[in-house]
C-alpha positions in Angstrom: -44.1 9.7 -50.2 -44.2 8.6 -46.8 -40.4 7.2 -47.2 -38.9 10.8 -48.4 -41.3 12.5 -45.5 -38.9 10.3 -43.5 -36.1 11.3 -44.8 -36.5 14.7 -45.0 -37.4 14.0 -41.0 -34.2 12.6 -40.2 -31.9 15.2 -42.7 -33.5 18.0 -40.0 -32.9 16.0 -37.3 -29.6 16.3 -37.7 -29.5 19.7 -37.3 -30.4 19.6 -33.9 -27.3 17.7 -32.4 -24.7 19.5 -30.6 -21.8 17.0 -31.5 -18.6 16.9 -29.2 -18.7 21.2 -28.7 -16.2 20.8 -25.5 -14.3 17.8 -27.1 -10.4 18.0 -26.1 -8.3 15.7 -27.9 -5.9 13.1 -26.1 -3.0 14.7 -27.0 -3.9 18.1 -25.3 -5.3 16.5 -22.1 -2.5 17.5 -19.2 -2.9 14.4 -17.4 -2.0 14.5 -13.4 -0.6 11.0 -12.7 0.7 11.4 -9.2 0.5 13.6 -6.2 2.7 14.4 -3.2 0.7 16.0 -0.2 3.1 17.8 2.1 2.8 20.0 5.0 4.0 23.9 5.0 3.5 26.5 7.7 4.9 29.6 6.1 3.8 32.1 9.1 5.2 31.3 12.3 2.3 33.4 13.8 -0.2 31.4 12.1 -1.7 28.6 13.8 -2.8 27.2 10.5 -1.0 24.7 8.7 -0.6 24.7 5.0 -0.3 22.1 2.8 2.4 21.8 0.1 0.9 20.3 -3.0 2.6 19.0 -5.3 1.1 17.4 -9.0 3.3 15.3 -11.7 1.8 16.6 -14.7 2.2 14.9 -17.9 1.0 14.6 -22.0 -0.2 11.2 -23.8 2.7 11.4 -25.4 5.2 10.6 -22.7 3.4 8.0 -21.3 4.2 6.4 -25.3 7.8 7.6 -25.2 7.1 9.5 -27.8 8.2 13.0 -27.4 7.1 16.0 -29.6 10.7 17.7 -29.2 14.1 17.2 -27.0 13.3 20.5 -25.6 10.3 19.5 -23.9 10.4 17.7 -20.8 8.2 14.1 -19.6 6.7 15.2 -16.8 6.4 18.7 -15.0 6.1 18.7 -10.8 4.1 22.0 -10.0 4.2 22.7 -6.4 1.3 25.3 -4.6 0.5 25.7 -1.4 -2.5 26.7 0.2 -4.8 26.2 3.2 -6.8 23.0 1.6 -6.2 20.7 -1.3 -9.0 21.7 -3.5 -7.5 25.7 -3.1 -4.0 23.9 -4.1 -5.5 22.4 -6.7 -7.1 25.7 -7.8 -3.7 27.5 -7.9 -2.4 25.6 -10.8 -4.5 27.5 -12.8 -1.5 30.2 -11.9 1.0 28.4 -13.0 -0.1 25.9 -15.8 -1.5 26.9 -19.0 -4.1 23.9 -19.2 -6.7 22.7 -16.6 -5.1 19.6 -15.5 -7.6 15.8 -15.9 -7.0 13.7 -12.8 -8.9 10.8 -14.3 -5.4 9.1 -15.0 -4.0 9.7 -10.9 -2.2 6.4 -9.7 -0.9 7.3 -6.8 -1.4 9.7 -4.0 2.0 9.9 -2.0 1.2 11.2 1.5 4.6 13.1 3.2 5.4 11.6 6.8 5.0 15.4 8.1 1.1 14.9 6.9 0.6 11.5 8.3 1.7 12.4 11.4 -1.2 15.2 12.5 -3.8 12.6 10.4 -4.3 12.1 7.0 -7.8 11.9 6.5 -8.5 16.0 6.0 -6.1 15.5 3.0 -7.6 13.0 1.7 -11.5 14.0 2.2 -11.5 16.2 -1.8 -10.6 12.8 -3.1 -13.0 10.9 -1.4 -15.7 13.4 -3.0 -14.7 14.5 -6.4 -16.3 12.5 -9.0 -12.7 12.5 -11.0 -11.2 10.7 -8.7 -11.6 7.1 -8.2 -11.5 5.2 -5.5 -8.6 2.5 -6.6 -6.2 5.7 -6.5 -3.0 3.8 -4.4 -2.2 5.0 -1.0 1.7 6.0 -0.3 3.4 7.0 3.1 6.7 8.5 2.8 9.8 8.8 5.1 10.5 12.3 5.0 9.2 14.9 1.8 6.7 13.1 -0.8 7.1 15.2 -3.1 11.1 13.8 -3.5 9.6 11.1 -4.2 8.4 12.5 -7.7 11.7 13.9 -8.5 13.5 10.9 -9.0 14.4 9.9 -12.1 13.7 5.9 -13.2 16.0 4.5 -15.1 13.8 2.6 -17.7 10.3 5.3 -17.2 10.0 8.5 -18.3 7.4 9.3 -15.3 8.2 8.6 -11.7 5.0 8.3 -10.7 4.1 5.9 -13.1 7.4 4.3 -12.0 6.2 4.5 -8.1 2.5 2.9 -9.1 4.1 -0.4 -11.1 6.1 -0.6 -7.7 3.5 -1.2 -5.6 1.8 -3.8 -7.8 5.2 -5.5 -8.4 5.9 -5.5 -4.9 3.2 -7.3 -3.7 3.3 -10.2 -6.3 7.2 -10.5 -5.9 8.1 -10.3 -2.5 6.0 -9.5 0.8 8.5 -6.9 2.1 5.9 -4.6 2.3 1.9 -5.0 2.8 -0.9 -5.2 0.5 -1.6 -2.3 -2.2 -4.2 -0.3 -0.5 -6.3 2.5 -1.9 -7.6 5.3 -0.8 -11.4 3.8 -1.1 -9.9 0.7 0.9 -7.9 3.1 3.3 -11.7 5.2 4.3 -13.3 1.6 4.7 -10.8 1.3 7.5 -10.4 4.6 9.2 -14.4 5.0 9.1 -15.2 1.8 10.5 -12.6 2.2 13.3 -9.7 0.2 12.3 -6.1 0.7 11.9 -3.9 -0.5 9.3 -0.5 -0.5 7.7 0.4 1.3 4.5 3.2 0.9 2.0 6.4 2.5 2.8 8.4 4.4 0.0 12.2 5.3 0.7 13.8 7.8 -1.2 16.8 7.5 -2.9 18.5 10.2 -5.4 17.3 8.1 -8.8 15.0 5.3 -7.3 13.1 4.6 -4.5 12.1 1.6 -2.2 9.4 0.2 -1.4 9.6 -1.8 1.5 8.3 -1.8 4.7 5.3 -0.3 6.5 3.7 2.8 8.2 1.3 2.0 11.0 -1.3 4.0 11.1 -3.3 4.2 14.3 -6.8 5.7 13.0 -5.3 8.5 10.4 -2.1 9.1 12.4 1.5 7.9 11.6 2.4 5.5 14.6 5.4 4.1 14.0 6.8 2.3 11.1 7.4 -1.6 10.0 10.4 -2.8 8.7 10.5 -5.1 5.7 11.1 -8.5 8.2 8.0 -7.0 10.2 5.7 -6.7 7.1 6.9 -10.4 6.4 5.4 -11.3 9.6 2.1 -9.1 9.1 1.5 -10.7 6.0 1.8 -14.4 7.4 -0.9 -13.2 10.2 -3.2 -12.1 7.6 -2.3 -15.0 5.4 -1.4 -13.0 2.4 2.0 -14.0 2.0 1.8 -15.5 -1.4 4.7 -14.8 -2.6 8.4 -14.3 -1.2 10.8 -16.0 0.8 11.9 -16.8 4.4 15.8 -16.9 5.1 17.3 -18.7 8.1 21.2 -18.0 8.6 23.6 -20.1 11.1 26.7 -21.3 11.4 27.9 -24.5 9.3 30.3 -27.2 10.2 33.0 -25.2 9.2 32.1 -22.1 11.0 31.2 -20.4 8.4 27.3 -19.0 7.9 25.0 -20.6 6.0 21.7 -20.3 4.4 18.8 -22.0 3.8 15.8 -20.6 1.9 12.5 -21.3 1.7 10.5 -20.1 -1.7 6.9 -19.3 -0.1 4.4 -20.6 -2.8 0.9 -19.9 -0.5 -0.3 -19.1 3.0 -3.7 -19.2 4.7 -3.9 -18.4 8.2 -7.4 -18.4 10.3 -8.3 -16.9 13.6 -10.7 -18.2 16.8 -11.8 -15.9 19.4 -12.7 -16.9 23.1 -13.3 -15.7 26.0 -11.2 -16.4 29.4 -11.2 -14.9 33.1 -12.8 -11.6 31.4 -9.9 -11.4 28.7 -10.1 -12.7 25.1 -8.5 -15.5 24.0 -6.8 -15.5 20.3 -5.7 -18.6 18.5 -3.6 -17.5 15.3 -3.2 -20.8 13.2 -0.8 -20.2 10.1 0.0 -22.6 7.3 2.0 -22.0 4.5 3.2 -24.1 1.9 6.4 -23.8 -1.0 9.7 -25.2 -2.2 12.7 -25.3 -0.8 14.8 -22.7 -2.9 18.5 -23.0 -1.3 20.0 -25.4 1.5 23.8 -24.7 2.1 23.8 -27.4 4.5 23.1 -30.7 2.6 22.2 -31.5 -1.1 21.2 -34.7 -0.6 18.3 -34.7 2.1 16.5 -37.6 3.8 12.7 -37.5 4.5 13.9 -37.1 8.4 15.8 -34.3 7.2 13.2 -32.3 5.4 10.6 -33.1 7.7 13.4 -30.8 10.1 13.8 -28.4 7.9 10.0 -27.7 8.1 9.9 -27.8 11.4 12.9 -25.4 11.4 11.3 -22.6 9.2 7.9 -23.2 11.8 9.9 -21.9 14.3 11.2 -19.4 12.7 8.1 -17.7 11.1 6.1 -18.3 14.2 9.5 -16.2 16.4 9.0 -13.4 14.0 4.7 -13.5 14.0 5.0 -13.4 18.6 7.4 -10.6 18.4 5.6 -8.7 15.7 2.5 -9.0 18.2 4.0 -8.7 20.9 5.4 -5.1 20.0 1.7 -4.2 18.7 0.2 -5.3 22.1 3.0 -3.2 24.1 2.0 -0.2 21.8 -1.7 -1.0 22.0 -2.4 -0.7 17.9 -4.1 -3.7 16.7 -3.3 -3.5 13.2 -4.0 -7.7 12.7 -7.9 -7.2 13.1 -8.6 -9.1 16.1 -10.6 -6.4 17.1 -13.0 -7.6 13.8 -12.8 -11.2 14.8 -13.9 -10.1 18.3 -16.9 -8.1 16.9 -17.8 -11.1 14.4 -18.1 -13.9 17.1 -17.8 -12.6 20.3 -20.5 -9.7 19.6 -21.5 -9.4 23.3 -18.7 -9.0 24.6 -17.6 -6.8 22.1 -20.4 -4.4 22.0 -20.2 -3.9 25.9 -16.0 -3.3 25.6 -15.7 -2.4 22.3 -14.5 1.4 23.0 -11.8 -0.5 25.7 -10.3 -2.4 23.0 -6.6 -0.8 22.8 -6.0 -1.9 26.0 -8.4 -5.3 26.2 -5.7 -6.2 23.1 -2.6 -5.1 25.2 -3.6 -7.4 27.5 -5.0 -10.7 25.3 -3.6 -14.2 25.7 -2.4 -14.7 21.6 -2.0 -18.6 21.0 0.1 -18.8 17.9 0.6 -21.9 16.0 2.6 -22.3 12.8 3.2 -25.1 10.3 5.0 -25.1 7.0 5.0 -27.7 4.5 8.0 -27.9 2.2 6.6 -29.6 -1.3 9.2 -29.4 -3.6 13.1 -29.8 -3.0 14.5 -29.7 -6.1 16.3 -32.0 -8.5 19.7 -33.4 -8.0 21.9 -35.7 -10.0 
């Protein structure tokens, strides 16, 4: 008796569930996978500037390659503009039949127009909305971003798709251009005072590159890195893991040669002092690999790979002085010495601490490099 009671119990129960009333399938979601945040003053009069926003929206079913007809396109860039992002985002609903998910957003590409008057107002809805999370990747671009989401990849359907693998391939290839950073990563920065490099995109008509830097100074486009630069930037943070270092000269027959040096790890580590009132910074960088080419002798003697270290030493540590050299004439200290200084030279640092562009212009850098060639290869 008690047993059917039950039953009967949990046959009403069921009556009471809602189930999945708003459910929308995958296949109808209009997924937003990248966004391009321009700047647009259409009233001279107005004082005001406008942002141009652009979304790549896109179905399941592209991202699968697998197309419902021929007619239909991959992707769809919708373009409004509007006073802030979230009214841009709000005027899609005029122009798209299907509230768009950002859950799925890679990568937000910021126009160099934007990052010039400060990027952070653009970014602030992002920082908020609980769609948006905060590994979204963090794109500068020289000239319009939203070019960059009308080129057309080669081997994927969805350039912004094609722009996000970038990035992460990028920085596990090569170190032509700095770390991935998000946009969580990117207010950790700006809020805590710091500045920082992003990645660089270049357009081109059906790719683009990704190399080199834009140096931010707080929220605002400073300047910009080029590939060799970021090289440098990434031995002074000692995240050049991956890449290569390239030294060209002249041979014995006048002709230039190469040698090339296949970087398999780097560490680098900073000490802070104080001096005559000015602080003291002592970069030490090692890095450690194989030698990839040598176009100047096959068959090398300890004495001559011991030079050959010594050679690539100079080299990086030429490139890492001039890099800081130019950041110390500009007064941006996009290294974090400024964090080093706070860390173990507090006192000093909490009495100058609002000085510090131009305590860094002026700081005696000590830079000492040493690479360590492991592998050379196999001859017969």
């Amino acid at each position: 008796m008690k047993r059917r009671l039950f039953l009967c119990m949990l046959i009403a129960s069921l009556l009471l569930l809602s189930g999945c009333w708003d459910r929308i399938e995958i296949q109808d979601r209009l997924l937003v996978m990248a966004v391009a945040i321009d700047k647009n003053q259409p009233d001279a009069e107005k004082k005001r500037n406008y942002y141009e926003f652009t979304a790549q929206l896109t179905e399941a079913r592209a991202l699968s390659s697998q197309q419902s007809s021929s007619n239909i396109a991959p992707v769809w860039n919708v373009t409004t503009t509007a006073p802030s992002i979230f009214e841009s985002i709000r005027l899609l609903a005029t122009r798209v039949a299907r509230p768009p998910y950002f859950d799925h957003l890679q990568v937000i590409i910021i126009g160099e127009d934007v990052a010039t008057d400060g990027i952070d107002d653009a970014l602030d809805l992002f920082y908020r909305d609980h769609e948006s999370r905060p590994k979204i990747k963090l794109v500068i671009a020289k000239g319009k971003a939203k070019d960059a989401l009308k080129v057309q990849p080669k081997l994927l359907a969805v350039s912004g798709q094609y722009i996000s693998k970038l990035t992460e391939e990028g920085e596990t290839k090569t170190a032509r251009q700095p770390r991935v950073t998000t946009i969580g990563q990117f207010a950790s920065h700006y809020h805590g005072g710091l500045h920082c490099v992003l990645p660089a995109i270049h357009l081109h008509r059906h790719e683009v590159k990704m190399a080199g830097g834009a140096i931010m100074k707080h929220d605002k486009l400073a300047g910009w890195l080029s590939d060799s630069e970021v090289k440098a930037l990434r031995w002074i943070k000692g995240t050049f893991n991956a890449g290569d270092e390239v030294i060209a000269k002249e041979g014995g027959d006048d002709q230039e040669k190469v040698m090339t040096f296949e970087v398999r790890g780097a560490k680098a580590s900073v000490e802070t002092g104080i001096r005559d009132g000015k602080p003291v910074i002592a970069l030490r960088i090692r890095g450690e690999g194989s030698l990839a080419e040598d176009g100047f002798n096959h068959h090398p003697t300890l004495a001559l790979w011991k030079k050959r270290e010594e050679e690539f030493s100079r080299t990086i540590k030429k490139s890492v002085e001039k890099l800081i050299a130019r950041m110390q004439k500009e007064q941006i200290d996009i290294f974090g010495f400024g964090e080093e200084m706070r860390r173990h030279q507090y006192p000093y640092w909490k009495k100058y601490k609002e000085e510090w562009d131009e305590l860094f212009q002026r700081a005696d850098v000590q830079v000492d490099v040493k690479i360590y060639i492991r592998r050379i290869g196999q001859f017969s």
